[in-house]
Structure formats: C-alpha cells, structure tokens
N, C-alpha and C positions, 0 to 999 in steps of 0.2 A: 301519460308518461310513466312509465315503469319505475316504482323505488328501487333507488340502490340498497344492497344486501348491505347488512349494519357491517361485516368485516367477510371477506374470500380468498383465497390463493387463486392466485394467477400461474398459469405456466408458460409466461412469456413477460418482457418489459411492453410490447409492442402493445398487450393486453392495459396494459395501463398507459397509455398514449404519452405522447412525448409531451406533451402540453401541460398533463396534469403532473406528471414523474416529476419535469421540471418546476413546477410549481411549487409541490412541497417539497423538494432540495434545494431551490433556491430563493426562500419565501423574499429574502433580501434583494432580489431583482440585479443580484450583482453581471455586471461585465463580463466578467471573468470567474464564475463562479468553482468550487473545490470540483475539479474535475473526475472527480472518481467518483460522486454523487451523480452525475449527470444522467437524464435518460441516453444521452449517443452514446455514452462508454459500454453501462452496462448493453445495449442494443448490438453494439459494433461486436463484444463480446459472443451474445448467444447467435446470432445471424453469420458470423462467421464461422462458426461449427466449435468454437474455442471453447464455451463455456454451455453444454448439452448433456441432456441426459448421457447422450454414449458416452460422452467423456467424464462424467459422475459427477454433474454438476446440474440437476434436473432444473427448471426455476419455479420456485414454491413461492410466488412474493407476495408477502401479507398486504391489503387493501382494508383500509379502514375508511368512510366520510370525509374523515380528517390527516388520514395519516398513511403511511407504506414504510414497509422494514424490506428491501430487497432481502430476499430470502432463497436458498437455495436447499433441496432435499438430495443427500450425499450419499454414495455406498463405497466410498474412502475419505483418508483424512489429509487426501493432498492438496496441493498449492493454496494451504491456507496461513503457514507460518507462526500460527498457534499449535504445539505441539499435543495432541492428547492421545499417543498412541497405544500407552501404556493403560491410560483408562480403557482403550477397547480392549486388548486383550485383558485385563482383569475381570470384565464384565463378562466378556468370551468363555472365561476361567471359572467363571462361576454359573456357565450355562447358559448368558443373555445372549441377546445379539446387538450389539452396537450400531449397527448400520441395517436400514436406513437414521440417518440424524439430520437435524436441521441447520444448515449452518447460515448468517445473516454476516455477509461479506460480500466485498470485493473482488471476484473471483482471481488468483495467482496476483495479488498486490495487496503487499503489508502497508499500508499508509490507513493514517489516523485519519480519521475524519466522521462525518456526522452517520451514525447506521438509523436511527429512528427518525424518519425525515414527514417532520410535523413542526405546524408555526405554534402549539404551545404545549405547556407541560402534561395537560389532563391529553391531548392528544397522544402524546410520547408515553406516559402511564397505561393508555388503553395500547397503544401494543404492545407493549413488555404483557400486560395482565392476557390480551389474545395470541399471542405468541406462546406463550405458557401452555394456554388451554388446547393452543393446537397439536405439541409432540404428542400428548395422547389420545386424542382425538383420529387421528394420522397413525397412529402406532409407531411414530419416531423413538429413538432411544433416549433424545437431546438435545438443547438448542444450546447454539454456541454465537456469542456474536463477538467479532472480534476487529480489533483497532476500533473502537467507539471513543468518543470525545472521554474526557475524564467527566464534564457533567451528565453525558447519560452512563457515565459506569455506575458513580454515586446514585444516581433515578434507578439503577437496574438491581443493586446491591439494596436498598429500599424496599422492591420488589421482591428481596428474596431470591434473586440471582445469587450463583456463587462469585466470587470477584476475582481475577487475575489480575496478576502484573507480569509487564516483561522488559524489553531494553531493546532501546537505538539509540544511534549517533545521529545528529541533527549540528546542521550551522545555522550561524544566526547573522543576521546582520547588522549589526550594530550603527551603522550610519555609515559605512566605510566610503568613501568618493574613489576608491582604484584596492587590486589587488594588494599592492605594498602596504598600504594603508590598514588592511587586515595585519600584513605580514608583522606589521610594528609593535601591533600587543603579543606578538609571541616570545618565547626567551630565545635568546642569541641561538643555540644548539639546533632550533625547532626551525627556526626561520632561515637558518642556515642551509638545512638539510631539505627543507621546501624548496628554498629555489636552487638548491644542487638538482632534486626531480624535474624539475621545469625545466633547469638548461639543458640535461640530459633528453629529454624528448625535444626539444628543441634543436639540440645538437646531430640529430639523426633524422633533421631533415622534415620531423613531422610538422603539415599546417595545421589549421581548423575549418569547417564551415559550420557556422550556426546556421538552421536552414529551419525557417517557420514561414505558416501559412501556406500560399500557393508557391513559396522556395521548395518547395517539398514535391518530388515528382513520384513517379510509378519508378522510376528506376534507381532512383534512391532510395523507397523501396526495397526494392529487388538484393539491393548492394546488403541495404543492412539487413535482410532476413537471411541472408547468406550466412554473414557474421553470425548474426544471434542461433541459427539452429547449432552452427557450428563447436561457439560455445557453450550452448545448453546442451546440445547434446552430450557434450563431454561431461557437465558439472549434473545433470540432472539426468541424464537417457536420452527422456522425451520433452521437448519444448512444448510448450503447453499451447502457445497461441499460433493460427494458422494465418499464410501466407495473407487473407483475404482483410484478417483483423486488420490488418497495415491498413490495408488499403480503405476499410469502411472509417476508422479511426481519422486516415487524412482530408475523407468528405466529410466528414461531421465534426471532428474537432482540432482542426488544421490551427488556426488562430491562440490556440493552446496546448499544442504540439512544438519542441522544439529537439530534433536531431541533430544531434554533434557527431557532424563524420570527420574523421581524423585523417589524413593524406599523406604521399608521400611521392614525389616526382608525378603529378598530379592525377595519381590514382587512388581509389579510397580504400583502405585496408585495416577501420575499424568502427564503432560508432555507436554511441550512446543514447539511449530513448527517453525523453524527461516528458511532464506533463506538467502546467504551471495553471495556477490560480488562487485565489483567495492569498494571494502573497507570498504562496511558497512554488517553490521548484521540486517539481516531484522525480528524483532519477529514478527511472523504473527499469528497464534490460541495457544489456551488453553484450559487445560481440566482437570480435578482430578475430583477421584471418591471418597474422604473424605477430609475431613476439616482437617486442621493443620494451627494452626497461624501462616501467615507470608509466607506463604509456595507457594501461587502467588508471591510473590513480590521477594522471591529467586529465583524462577523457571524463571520466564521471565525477571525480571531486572538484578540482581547480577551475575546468572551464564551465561547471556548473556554480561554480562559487562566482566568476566574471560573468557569468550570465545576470545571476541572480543583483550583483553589485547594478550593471547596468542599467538593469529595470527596475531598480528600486525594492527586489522583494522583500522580505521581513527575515524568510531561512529557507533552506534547503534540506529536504530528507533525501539522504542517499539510500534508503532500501533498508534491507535487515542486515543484522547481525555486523560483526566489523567491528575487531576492536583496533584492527591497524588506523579506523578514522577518526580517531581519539589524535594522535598525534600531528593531524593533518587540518587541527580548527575545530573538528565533528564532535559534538557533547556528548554525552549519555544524556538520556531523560528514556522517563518512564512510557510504557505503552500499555492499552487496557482490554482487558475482557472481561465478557460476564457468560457465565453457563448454570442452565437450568438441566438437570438431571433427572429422569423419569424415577429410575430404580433406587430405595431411598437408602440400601447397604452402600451403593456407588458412593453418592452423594455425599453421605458421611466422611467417607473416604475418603474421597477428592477433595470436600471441604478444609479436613484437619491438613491434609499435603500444601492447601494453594494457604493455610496461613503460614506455615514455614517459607513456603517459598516468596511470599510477599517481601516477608523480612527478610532473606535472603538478598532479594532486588534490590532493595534498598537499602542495603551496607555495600552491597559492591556499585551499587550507581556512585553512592559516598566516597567508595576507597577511589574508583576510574576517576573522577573528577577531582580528587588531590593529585594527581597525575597529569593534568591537563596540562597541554603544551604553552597555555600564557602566562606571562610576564608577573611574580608573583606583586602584589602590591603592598609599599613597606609599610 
C-alpha cells in the first residue's frame, strides 16, 4: 500500500473523494450539514464549468492526513467579496505581480462558515502553517482565506496571518412561532412599514412556491436561470455560474436546496436560491423578470424569514452588503478574514490599513445596531 504524501494540492474536489471531503467537513455526522462545506457543492461548482481554471478559479486544494483547506489558485480577485484590489495594484505599482494568489473560499458565496476543515486544532494549525509554505513554494503572491469562523480567524491570526473584519446583516430567530410574532418586537414605524411591503406584493397578485427536494424540476430550473442571468447580467456583466451548476446542485443537494419562485396569474416571474443547514438559511442568488414593488425584499427576506420560522432554523444570511436589511429584522455582525502576504513592504502595509479598518467595523457595526428596528427596552 502506497503512503499517503504528508500534505499536496489537488486540482479537482473529485481528487479528494467525496467520502473523505465529507468526512472532514462534516466530522459531526450532521443531517443536514453547513452546505457550502460539502464535497457536492464545491463538485457541482468545478464539473459545471463555473468554478475552472478558464474562469480564474484553478483548484489548488490543500490535502493533509488530517485535514483539507479548499483552495483555489486566482489570476483575479472576483466573486470573492473580500475586497483587495487596491493591494494588487499597489504591489502592481511597485513592480510585483499579484496574481497568481491563493484564495481558500467558496467560490462567488460570501457565507461564513468552517475553511480549515479538520476534527482538531493541531490539524487546523498544520494547514494554516502548510498553507503558508505553499504561496512561496508555487510562486503565489498570497493566501487569502475568507468568511472563516471567528475561531479559525483567531487560530490564523496566531499563525501570523494578517486579520480582517467586514459586515453583514443576518436574522436571527429568536423562538418566533409565526411571522407577526417577529413582527411584535419591532417599533410601531418598522412594523408598520413591514407589513405595508407584504400587502403591497400581496396586493399585485403575487403567490409563493417553496419548492425543495424532488419539488424541484429541470424546468424550474430553467425558469430561474432565466431570472438570475437576467438579473446578474445587469448588476455584475457576467453571471458567474452556469446553466448546468443548477442542475448538478439539484442531484446532489436537492434536500437542502430550497427555491422560492414568486407568481403571478400562475406563471413565475421571479425567484430566490437559498441553501439551508446547520440551522441557518443561506439566501444565495436572485432574479425576476419584472418589476413589482417590494417584490425583492419579499422574495429573499420575508419569505426566507417564514421559511426559516417553519423549520425551526436558528438565522438567516441574506448575502452581502445591505444596509436597507437592517430596517427589515437583518443585524449587523461581524465577518472574518485572514491573509498571509509573500512581499513583506505589502504586508506592512496592508497590516497598519486592516488595523484602522478593524476599528472602523466596529464603531459603525456599533453606530447600525443603535439604529435597529426593535422595540427599545425601558
């Protein structure tokens, strides 16, 4: 029997089997485990052309005995949602080259969750420490890893990572038994204006399907890739995932998959893409192919808020950025990165800016959250 190499990059998930990927992301054997960790996701991803080299998103994934960092080797710095573009052209500026870099994500999805996927600490330490030795080894510029738990940011800041902060809005659930029941800790103004949005999408006729599992066909599908290029194309160019992701996504993770298509005289004309586990609801794309007021902020907040009520989740991430979801229930909380810098003029550099803007994050998470739409308490 052949030993395995102490640590190697892989350029596929399919390289690390779906047995083992799953294994260490989901050491807790859960049900329903954080779906953006999964071997199907990342798979559906690169097997559907969405997440490939040609599209600059090569797969570099670190393999350790114990441990794998999905890893990706970049020659841009899109659909990652951590912004660092300003560090490449400064590096650019000074005659480096920034790309290739290594980025440890979720390819185009901002959501938190586990990046060093190991069942203990000294395993999570050995990839921060291999991970490290690989940007120059590879000749990368940089390892960026982004939305990591806050306990591996602290393990990676240890490490001698540089440490980011950033900001979303998240619901929570607080025990609620029906939507009103949310509605009741909000102040008179907030909750008013809540369900002024509901009757108004309500008033033009819009229904719902929540459609999970095998509810989920090829042409449902079809409907919402309509939507979503339609949209993306407008707000981004190019839509990053292709026709096929859908389809690999509803064979492999159909059962935590949940599509809200929005109707109207029973034809669909918009629809939201969530992914749920580990207790939350994850709204990930959108799309509609007319205009109705209010008819976004039903689709992916409200009826992601009754979904999650339903089933008991714990919260819901609507996606990035969004300060209009502050007034609609959606918190601020903090979000985490860690980056390791080859070039140590960069570094320096980068380091003195991410402690400004630490503090930065954390006075205005402060100031948005005096702002919050519930009910003050006397």
């Amino acid at each position: 029997m052949t030993r395995e190499a102490p640590a190697r990059l892989v350029t596929s998930a399919a390289e690390v089997g779906q047995a083992r990927w799953n294994a260490l992301a989901n050491p807790q054997g859960l049900a329903e485990p954080h779906p953006f960790t999964t071997y199907e996701f990342f798979a559906a991803l690169e097997e559907s052309g969405s997440a490939t080299r040609q599209t600059g998103w090569q797969a570099a994934h670190l393999v350790t005995p114990d441990g794998l960092m999905p890893l990706y080797l970049k020659s841009h710095s899109y659909g990652e949602y951590v912004f660092d573009h300003a560090w490449a052209e400064a590096l650019e500026r000074a005659g480096g080259d920034y790309y290739p870099k290594l980025q440890c994500a979720v390819p185009f999805t901002p959501v938190t969750g586990p990046r060093l996927l190991a069942a203990s600490d000294q395993a999570r330490e050995t990839l921060l420490k291999t991970a490290a030795s690989a940007v120059k080894q590879i000749g990368a510029s940089s390892l960026h890893i982004t939305f990591l738990t806050a306990a591996e940011w602290r393990a990676a800041g240890d490490a001698g990572y540089l440490q980011r902060t950033g900001q979303q809005f998240h619901w929570e659930n607080r025990g609620y038994k029906n939507f009103d029941e949310f509605l009741g800790e909000l102040s008179s103004a907030k909750r008013k204006n809540l369900r002024k949005e509901r009757a108004s999408v309500r008033d033009a006729g819009v229904e719902f399907d929540w459609l999970t599992g095998q509810d989920i066909t090829e042409t449902h599908w079809d409907q919402f890739f309509d939507f979503y290029m339609d949209t993306g194309g407008r707000k981004w160019g190019t839509p990053y995932l292709t026709r096929d992701f859908f389809s690999r996504l509803s064979e492999s993770l159909a059962h935590q998959t949940l599509l809200i298509m929005a109707k109207t005289n029973g034809r669909y004309i918009a629809g939201a893409l969530n992914l749920f586990g580990d207790g939350t609801l994850f709204g990930r794309n959108w799309g509609a192919s007319e205009y109705i007021p209010f008819l976004h902020f039903e689709t992916c907040y409200y009826q992601a808020i009754d979904f999650a009520i339903a089933r008991g989740l714990k919260k819901v991430e609507a996606g990035a950025q969004g300060e209009h979801k502050l007034l609609r229930g959606y918190l601020p909380v903090e979000t985490y990165s860690a980056h390791m810098i080859a070039h140590k003029g960069l570094a320096r550099a980068v380091d003195d800016f991410l402690d400004a803007e630490r503090a930065a994050v954390t006075e205005n998470i402060a100031e948005l959250a005096r702002h919050a739409p519930f009910r003050k308490e006397n």
